[in-house]
MARKENU-827345 format. One record per residue (C-alpha): x, y, z; residue number from 0; residue in three letters. Coordinates in Angstrom, 3 decimals. Example, Ala and Ser with C-alpha at 12.3 -4.5 7.8 and 13.67 -1.06 7.14 Angstrom:
BEGIN
{node {12.300,-4.500,7.800},0,'ALA'}
{node {13.670,-1.060,7.140},1,'SER'}
***
This chain:
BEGIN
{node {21.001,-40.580,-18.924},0,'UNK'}
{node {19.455,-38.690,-21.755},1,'UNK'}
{node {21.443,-36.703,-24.107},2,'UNK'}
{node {20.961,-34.239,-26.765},3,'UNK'}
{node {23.204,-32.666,-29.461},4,'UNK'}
{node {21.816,-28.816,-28.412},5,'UNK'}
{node {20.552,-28.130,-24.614},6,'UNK'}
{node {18.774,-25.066,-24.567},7,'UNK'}
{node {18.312,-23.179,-21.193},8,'UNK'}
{node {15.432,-21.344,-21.243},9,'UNK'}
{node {12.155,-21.002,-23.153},10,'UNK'}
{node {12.216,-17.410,-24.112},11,'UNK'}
{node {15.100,-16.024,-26.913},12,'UNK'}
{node {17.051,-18.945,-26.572},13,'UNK'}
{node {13.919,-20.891,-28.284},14,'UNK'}
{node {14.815,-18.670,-31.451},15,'UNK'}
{node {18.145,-20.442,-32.228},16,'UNK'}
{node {16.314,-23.463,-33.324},17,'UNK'}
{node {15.510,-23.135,-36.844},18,'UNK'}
{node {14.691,-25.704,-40.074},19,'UNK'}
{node {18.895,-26.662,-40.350},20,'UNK'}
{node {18.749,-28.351,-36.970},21,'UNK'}
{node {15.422,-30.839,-37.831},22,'UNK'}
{node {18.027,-33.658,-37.864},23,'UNK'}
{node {19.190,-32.422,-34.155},24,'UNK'}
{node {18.389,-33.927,-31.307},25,'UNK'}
{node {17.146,-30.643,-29.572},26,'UNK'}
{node {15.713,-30.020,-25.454},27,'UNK'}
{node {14.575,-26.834,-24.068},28,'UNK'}
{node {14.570,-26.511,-20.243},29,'UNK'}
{node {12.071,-23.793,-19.155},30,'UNK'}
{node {10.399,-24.095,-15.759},31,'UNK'}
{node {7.975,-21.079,-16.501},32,'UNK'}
{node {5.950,-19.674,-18.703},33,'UNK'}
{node {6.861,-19.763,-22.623},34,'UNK'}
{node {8.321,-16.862,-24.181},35,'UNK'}
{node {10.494,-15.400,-21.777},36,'UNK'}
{node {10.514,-12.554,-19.543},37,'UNK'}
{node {9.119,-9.661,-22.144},38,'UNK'}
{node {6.536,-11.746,-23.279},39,'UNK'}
{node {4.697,-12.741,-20.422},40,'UNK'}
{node {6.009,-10.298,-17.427},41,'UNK'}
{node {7.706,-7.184,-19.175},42,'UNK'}
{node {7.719,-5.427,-22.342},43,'UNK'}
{node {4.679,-6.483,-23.860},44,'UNK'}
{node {2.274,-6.878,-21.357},45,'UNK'}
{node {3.517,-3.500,-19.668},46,'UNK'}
{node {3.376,-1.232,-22.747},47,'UNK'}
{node {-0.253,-2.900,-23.278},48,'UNK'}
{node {-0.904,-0.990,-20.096},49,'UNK'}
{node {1.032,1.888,-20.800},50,'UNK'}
{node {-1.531,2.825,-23.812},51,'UNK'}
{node {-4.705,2.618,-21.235},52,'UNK'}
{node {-2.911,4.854,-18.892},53,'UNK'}
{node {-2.234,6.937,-21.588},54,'UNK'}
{node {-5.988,7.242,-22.711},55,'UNK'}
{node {-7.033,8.034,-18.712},56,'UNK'}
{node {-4.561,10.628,-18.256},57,'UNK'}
{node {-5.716,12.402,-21.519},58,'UNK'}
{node {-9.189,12.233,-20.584},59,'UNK'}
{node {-8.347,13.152,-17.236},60,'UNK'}
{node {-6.782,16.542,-18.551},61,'UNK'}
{node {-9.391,17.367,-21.603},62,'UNK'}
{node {-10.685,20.597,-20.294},63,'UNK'}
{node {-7.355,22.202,-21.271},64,'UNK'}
{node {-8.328,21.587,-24.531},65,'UNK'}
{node {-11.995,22.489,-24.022},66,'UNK'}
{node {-12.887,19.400,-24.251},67,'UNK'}
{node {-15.413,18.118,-21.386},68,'UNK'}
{node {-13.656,14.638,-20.755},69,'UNK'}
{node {-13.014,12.822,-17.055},70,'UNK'}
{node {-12.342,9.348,-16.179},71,'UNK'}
{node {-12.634,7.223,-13.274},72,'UNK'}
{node {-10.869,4.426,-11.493},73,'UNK'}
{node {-10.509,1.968,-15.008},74,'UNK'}
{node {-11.640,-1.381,-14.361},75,'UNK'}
{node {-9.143,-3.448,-13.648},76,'UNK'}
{node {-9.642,-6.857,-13.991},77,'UNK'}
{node {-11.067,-6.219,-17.716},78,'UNK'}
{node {-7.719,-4.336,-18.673},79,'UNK'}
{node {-5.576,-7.070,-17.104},80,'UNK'}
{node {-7.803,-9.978,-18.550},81,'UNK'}
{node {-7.891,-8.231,-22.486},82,'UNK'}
{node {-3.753,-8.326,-22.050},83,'UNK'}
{node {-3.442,-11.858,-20.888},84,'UNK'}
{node {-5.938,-12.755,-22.651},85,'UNK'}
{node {-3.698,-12.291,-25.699},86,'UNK'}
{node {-0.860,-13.119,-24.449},87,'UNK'}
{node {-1.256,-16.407,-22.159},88,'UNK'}
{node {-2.757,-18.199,-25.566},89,'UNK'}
{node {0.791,-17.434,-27.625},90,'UNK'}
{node {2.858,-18.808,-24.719},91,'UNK'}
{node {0.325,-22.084,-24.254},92,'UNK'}
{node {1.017,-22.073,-28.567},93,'UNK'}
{node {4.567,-21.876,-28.162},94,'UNK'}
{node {4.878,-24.523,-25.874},95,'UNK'}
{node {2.824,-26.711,-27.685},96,'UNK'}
{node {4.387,-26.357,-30.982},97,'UNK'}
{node {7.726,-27.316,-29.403},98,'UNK'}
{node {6.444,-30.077,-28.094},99,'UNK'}
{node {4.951,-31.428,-31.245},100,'UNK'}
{node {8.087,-31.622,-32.870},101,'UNK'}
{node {9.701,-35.461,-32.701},102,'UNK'}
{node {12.819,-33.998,-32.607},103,'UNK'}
{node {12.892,-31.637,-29.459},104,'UNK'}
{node {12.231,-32.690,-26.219},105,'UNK'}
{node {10.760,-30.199,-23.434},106,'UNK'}
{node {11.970,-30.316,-19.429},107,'UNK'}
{node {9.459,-28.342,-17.528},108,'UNK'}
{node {11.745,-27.745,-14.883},109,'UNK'}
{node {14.847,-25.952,-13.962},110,'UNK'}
{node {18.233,-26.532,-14.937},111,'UNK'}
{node {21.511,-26.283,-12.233},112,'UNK'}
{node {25.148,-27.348,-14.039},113,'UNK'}
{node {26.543,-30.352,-11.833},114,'UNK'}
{node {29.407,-30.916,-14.442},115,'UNK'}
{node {31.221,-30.286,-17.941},116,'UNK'}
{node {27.819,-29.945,-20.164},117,'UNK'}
{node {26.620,-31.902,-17.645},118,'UNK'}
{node {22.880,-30.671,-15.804},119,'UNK'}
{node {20.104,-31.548,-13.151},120,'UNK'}
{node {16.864,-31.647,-14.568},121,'UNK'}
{node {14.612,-32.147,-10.889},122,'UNK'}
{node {16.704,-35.290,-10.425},123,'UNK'}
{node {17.358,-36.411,-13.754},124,'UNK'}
{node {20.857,-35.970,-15.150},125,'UNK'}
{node {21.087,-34.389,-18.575},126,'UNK'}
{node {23.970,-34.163,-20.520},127,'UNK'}
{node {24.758,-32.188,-23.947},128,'UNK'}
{node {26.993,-31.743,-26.852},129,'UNK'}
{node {26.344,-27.814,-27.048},130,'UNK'}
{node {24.310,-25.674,-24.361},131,'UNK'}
{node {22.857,-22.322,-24.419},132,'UNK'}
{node {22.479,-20.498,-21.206},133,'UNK'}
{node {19.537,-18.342,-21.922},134,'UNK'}
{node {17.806,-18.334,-18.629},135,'UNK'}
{node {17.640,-14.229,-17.783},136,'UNK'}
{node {17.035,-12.413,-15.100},137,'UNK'}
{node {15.203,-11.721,-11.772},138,'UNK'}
{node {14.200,-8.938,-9.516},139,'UNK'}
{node {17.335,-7.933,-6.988},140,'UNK'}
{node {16.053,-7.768,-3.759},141,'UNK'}
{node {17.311,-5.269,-0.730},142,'UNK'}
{node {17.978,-5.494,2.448},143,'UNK'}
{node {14.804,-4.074,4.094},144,'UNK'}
{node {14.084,-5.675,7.397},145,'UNK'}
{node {10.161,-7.496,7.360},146,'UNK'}
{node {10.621,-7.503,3.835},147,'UNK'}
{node {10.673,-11.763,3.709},148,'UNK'}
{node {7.915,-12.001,5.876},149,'UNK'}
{node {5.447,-9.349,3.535},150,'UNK'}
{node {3.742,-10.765,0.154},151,'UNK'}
{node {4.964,-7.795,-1.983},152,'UNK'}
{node {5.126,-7.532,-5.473},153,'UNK'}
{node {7.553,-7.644,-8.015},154,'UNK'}
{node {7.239,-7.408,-11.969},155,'UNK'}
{node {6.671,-11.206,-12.527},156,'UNK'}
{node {3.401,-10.419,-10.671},157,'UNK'}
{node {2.367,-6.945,-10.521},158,'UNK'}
{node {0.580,-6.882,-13.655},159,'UNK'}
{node {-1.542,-9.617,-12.595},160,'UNK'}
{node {-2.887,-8.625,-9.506},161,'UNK'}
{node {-7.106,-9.154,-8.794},162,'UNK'}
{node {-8.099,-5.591,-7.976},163,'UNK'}
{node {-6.383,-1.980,-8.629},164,'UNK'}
{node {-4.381,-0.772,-5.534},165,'UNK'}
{node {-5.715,2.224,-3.790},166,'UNK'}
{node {-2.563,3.135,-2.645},167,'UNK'}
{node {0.680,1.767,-4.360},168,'UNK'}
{node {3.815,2.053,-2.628},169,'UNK'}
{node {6.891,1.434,-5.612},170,'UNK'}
{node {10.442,1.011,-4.487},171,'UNK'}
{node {12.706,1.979,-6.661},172,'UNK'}
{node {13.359,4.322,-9.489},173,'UNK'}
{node {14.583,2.222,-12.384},174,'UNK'}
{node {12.756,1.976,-15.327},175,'UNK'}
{node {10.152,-0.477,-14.010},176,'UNK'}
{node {9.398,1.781,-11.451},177,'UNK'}
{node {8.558,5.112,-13.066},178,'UNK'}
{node {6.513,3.137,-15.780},179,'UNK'}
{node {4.657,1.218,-13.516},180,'UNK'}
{node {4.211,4.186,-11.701},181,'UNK'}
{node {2.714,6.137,-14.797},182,'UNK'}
{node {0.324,2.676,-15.429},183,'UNK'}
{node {-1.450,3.049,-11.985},184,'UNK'}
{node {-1.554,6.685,-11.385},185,'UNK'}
{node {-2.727,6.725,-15.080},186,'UNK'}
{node {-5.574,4.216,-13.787},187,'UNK'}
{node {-6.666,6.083,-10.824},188,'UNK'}
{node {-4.603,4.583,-7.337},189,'UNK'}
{node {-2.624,6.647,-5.449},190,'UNK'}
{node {1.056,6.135,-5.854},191,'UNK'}
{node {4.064,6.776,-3.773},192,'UNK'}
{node {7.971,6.039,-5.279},193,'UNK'}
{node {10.345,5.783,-2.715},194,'UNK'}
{node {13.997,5.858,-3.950},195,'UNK'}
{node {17.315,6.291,-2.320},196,'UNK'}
{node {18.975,8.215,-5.159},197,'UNK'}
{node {17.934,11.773,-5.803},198,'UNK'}
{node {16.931,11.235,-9.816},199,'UNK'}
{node {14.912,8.809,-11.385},200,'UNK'}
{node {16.134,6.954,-14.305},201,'UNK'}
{node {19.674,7.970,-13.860},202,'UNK'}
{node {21.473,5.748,-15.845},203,'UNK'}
{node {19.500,7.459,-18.962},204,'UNK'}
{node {20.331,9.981,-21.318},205,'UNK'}
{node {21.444,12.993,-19.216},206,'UNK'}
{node {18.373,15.118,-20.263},207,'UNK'}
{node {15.893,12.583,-19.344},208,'UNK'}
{node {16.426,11.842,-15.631},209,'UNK'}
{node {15.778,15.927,-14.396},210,'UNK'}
{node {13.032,16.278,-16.594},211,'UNK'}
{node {11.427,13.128,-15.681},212,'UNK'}
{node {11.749,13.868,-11.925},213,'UNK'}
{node {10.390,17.583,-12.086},214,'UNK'}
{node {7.152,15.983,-14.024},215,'UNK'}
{node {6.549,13.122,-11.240},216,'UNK'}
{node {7.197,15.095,-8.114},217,'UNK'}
{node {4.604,17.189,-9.507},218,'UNK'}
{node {2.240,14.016,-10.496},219,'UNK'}
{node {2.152,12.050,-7.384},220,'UNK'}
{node {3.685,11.384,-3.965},221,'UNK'}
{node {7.622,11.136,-4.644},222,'UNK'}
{node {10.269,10.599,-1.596},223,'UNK'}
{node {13.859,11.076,-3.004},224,'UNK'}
{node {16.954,10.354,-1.066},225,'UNK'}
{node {14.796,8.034,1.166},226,'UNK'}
{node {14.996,4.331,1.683},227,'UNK'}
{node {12.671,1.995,3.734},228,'UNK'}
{node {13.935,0.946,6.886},229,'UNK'}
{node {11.104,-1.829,7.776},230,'UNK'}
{node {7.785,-3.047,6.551},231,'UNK'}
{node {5.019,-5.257,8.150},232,'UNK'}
{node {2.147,-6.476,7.301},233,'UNK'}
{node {-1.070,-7.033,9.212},234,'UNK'}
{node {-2.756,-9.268,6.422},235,'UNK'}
{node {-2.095,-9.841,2.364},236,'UNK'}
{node {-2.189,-6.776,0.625},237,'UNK'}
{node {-1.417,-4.648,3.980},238,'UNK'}
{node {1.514,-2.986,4.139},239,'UNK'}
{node {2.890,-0.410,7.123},240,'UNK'}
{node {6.149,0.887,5.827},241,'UNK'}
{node {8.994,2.750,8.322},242,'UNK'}
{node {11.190,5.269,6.199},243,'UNK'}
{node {14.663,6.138,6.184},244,'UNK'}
{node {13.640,10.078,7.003},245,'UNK'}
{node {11.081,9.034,10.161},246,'UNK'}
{node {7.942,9.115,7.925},247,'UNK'}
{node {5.729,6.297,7.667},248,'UNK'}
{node {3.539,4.994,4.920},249,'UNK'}
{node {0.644,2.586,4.682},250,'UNK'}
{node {-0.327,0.805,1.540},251,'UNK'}
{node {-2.340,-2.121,-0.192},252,'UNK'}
{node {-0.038,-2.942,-2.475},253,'UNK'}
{node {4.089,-2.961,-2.355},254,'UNK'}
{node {5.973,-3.412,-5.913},255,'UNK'}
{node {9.815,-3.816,-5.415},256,'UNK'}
{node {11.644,-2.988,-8.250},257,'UNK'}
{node {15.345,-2.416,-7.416},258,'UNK'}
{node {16.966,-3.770,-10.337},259,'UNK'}
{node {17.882,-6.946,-12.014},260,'UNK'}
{node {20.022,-9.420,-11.827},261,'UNK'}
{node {21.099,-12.356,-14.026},262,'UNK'}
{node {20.146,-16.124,-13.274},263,'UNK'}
{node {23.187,-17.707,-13.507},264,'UNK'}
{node {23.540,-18.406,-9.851},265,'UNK'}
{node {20.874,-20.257,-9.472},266,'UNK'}
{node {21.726,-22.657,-12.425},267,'UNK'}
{node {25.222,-22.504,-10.977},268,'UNK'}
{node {27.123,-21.997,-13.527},269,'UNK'}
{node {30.202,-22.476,-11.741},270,'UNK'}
{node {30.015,-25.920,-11.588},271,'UNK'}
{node {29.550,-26.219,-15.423},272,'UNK'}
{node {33.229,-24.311,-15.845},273,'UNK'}
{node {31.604,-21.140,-16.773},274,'UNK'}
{node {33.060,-17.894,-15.572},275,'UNK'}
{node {30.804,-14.983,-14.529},276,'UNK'}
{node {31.873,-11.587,-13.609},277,'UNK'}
{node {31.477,-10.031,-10.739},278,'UNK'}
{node {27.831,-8.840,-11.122},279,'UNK'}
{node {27.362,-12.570,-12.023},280,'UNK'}
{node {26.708,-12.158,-15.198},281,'UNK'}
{node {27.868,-14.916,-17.654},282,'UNK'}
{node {31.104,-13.715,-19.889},283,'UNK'}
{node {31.443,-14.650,-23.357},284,'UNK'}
{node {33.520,-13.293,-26.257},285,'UNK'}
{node {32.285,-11.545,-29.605},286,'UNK'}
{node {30.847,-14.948,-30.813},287,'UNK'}
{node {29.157,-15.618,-26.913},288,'UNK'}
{node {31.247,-18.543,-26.194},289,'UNK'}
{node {31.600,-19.099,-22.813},290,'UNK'}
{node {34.637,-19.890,-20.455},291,'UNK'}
{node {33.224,-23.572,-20.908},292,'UNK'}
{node {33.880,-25.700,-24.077},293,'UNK'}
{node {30.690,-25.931,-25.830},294,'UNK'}
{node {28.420,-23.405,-23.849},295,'UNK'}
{node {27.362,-20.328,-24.908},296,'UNK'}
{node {25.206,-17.586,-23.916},297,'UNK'}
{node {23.080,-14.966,-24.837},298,'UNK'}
{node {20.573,-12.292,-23.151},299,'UNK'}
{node {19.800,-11.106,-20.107},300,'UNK'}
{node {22.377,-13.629,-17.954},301,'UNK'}
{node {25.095,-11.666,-19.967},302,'UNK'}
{node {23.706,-8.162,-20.514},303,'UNK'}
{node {23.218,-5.525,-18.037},304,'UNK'}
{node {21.209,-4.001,-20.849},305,'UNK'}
{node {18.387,-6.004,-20.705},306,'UNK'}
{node {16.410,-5.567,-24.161},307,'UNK'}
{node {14.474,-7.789,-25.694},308,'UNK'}
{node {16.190,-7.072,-29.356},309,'UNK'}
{node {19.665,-8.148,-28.446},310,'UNK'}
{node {18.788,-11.635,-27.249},311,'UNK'}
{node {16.498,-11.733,-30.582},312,'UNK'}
{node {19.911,-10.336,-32.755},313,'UNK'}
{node {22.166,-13.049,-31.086},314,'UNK'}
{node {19.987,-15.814,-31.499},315,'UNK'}
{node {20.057,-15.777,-35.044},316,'UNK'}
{node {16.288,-14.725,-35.166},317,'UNK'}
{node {16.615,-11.479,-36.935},318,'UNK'}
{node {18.914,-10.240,-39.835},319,'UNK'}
{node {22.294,-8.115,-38.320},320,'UNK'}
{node {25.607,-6.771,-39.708},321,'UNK'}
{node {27.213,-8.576,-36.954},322,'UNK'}
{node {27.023,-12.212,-37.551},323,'UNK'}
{node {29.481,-13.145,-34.884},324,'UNK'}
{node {26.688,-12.156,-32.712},325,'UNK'}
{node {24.938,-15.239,-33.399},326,'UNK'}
{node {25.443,-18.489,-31.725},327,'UNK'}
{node {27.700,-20.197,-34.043},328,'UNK'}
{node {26.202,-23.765,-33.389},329,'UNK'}
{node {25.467,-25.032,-36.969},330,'UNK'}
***
């Protein structure tokens, strides 16, 4: 049964605790995906790399206010999409390698469920640890929308990879990920449609932002407030017939879902390690992010509703702060 002094779950902030005062430690990093984490490779980055393309259409798209004889066209697609992961698939490849390199860490390319005290199932190998961080994120929440299993929709692990630019995007949601996705494509010439059961976008921002953000996209493209959708089918990949809460139908090439987020510790069950989660399941931990388990702490997205990139980065270790309980006290 192999063993380690520090078990790290997940490849993307949790990688940053390791630093020069553990090369004596025997170190492993589970992470089943990609290397770098959910910003890296599926979020922040990548997405604000389209943001600034969208950006550039949408001003050329409205230069003759400024007499300036500009237009744009559908962008091309696949050359936007392979410039970005073209930049960004070679860091994660790096990152992986260079962890692998080391003698003193060991990599599991697979995921990691608790069957015990420190205790974890590695694909059928038993792995067992004198300290573990839980550092394994989040996922897309899903709703209850009846077809929806049976559909190959998108979420934001995937939508930024997609082959060719939608024609017609239908987004669900109005979160964050929705509204700047939605900016992204309309800025790059498909037709996009946000249906959202609430009746503001972005509410849980700052109380000026979610009006004025709402007035400017139900003038910028198709938006259906206070509607949810009822059913979806679909007659081949990438064709979607949606039923809407209101009687309205739409019909679509592409479907993003983006509903929320919500942490990963279920599906390492954490439960079975000792570790307490709340009722949102995320993982609790006290101003030094020790868990309810001896020796386990956490950090990131699988504790945080607010799910930014810095604080994982901050409580890590990997960048200076005032707060130096914040860090995981492991040395």
């Amino acid at each position: 049964m192999p063993h380690h002094d520090l078990l790290i779950l997940g490849g993307g902030s949790g990688n940053s605790v390791i630093g020069p005062e553990h090369d004596h430690w025997d170190i492993a990093i589970a992470e089943p995906w990609a290397f770098g984490g959910t910003c890296m490779n599926r979020g922040c980055i990548p997405s604000k790399m389209l943001v600034y393309p969208a950006d550039v259409a949408l001003a050329a798209r409205h230069g003759a206010q400024l007499g300036l004889r500009t237009s744009t066209e559908r962008a091309d697609w696949p050359a936007i999409r392979d410039r970005i992961f073209g930049r960004i698939d070679p860091i994660a490849e790096a990152g992986l390698a260079y962890r692998e390199s080391l003698d003193n860490v060991t990599v599991y390319r697979h995921s990691a469920r608790f069957t015990g005290d420190r205790t974890v199932d590695l694909d059928g190998t038993k792995v067992t640890a004198d300290r573990i961080v839980l550092a394994m994120g989040a996922r897309t929440s899903l709703p209850t929308i009846d077809g929806l299993d049976a559909v190959d929709f998108r979420t934001s692990d995937d939508i930024m990879r997609i082959d060719v630019l939608p024609e017609h995007l239908v987004i669900v949601g109005g979160g964050f990920i929705a509204v700047e996705m939605a900016h992204v494509f309309d800025g790059l010439g498909s037709r996009v449609t946000i249906v959202h059961g609430g009746d503001l976008l972005l509410r849980g921002a700052d109380t000026d932002v979610g009006p004025r953000l709402t007035e400017a996209y139900a003038n910028r493209l198709d938006l259906r407030l206070e509607t949810t959708v009822a059913g979806v089918k679909g007659a081949a990949r990438e064709t979607f017939h949606l039923d809407l809460s209101d009687g309205t139908t739409l019909d679509a090439d592409q479907l993003l879902v983006a509903t929320g987020r919500i942490p990963n510790g279920d599906l390492a069950t954490v439960d079975l390690g000792g570790i307490t989660i709340d009722d949102r399941g995320y993982v609790i931990t006290d101003d030094q992010l020790r868990t309810s388990a001896d020796g386990v702490w956490a950090l990131g997205d699988v504790t945080n509703p607010l799910q930014l990139k810095h604080t994982p980065n901050a409580e890590a270790g990997w960048s200076p702060t005032t707060s130096h309980t914040r860090r995981v006290p492991i040395h």
